[in-house]
C-alpha positions as CSV (number, residue, x, y, z in Angstrom):
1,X,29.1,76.1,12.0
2,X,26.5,73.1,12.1
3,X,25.1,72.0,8.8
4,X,21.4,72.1,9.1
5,X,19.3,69.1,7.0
6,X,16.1,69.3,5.5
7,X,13.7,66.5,6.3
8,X,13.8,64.8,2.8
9,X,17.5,65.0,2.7
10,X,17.6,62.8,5.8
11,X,14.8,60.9,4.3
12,X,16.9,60.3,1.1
13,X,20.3,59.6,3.0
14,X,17.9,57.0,5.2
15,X,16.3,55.3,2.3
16,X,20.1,55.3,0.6
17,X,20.9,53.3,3.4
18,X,18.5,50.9,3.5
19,X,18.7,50.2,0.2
20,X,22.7,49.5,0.4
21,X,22.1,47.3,3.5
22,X,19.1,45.8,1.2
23,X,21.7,45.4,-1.7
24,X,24.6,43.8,0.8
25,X,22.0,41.5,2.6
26,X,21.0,40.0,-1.1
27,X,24.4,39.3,-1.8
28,X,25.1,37.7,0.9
29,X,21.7,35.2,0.6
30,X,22.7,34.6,-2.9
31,X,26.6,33.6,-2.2
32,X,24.7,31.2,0.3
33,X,22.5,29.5,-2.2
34,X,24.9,30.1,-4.7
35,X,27.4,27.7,-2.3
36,X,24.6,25.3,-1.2
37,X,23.3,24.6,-5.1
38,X,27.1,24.0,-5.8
39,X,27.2,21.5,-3.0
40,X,24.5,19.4,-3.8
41,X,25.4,19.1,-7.2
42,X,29.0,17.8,-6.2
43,X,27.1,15.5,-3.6
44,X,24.6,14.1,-6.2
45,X,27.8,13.4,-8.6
46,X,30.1,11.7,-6.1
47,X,27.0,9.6,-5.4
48,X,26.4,8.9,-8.9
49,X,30.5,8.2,-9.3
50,X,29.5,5.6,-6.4
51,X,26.8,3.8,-8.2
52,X,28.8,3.4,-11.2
53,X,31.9,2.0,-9.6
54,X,29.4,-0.2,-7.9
55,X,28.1,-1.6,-11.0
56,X,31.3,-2.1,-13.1
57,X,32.6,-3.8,-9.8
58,X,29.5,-6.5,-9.4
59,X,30.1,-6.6,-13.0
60,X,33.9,-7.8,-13.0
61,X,31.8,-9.9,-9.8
62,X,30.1,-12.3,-12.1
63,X,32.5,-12.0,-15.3
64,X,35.1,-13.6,-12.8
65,X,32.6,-16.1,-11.5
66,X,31.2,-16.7,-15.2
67,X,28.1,-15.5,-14.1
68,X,25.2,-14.8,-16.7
69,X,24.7,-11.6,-17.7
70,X,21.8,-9.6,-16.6
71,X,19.2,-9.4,-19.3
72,X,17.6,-6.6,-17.8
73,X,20.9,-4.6,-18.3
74,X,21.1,-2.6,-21.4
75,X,25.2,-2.2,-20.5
76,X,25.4,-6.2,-20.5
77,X,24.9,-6.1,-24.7
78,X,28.5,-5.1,-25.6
């Protein structure tokens, strides 16, 4: 026996599909960002780890060479 579809239930069972394709594609683009937003932050930290070691290492710099302090640094009033 063959099943015989009407034109809107094809319709329906083609739009049901597109939609689920539509859903899965979204998913997909926003594990992406998702990831990519995730890796920027953790590259915009390690470089702001950098510039701190940077600082507290030019500091130890001129503590060790009795070096003034630099009056433009707010840190340098402890």
């Amino acid at each position: 026996m063959k099943d015989h579809l009407s034109r809107n239930e094809i319709r329906k069972d083609a739009v049901q599909e597109g939609v689920a394709a539509a859903a899965g594609m979204v998913g997909q683009v926003t594990t992406i960002i998702t990831g990519a937003v995730r890796d920027v932050a953790g590259a915009i930290g390690g470089f702001a780890t950098e510039l701190f070691e940077i600082r507290e290492s030019a500091r130890r710099a001129a503590a060790e060479h009795d070096l003034p302090a630099d009056p433009d640094d707010p840190a340098d009033e402890d």
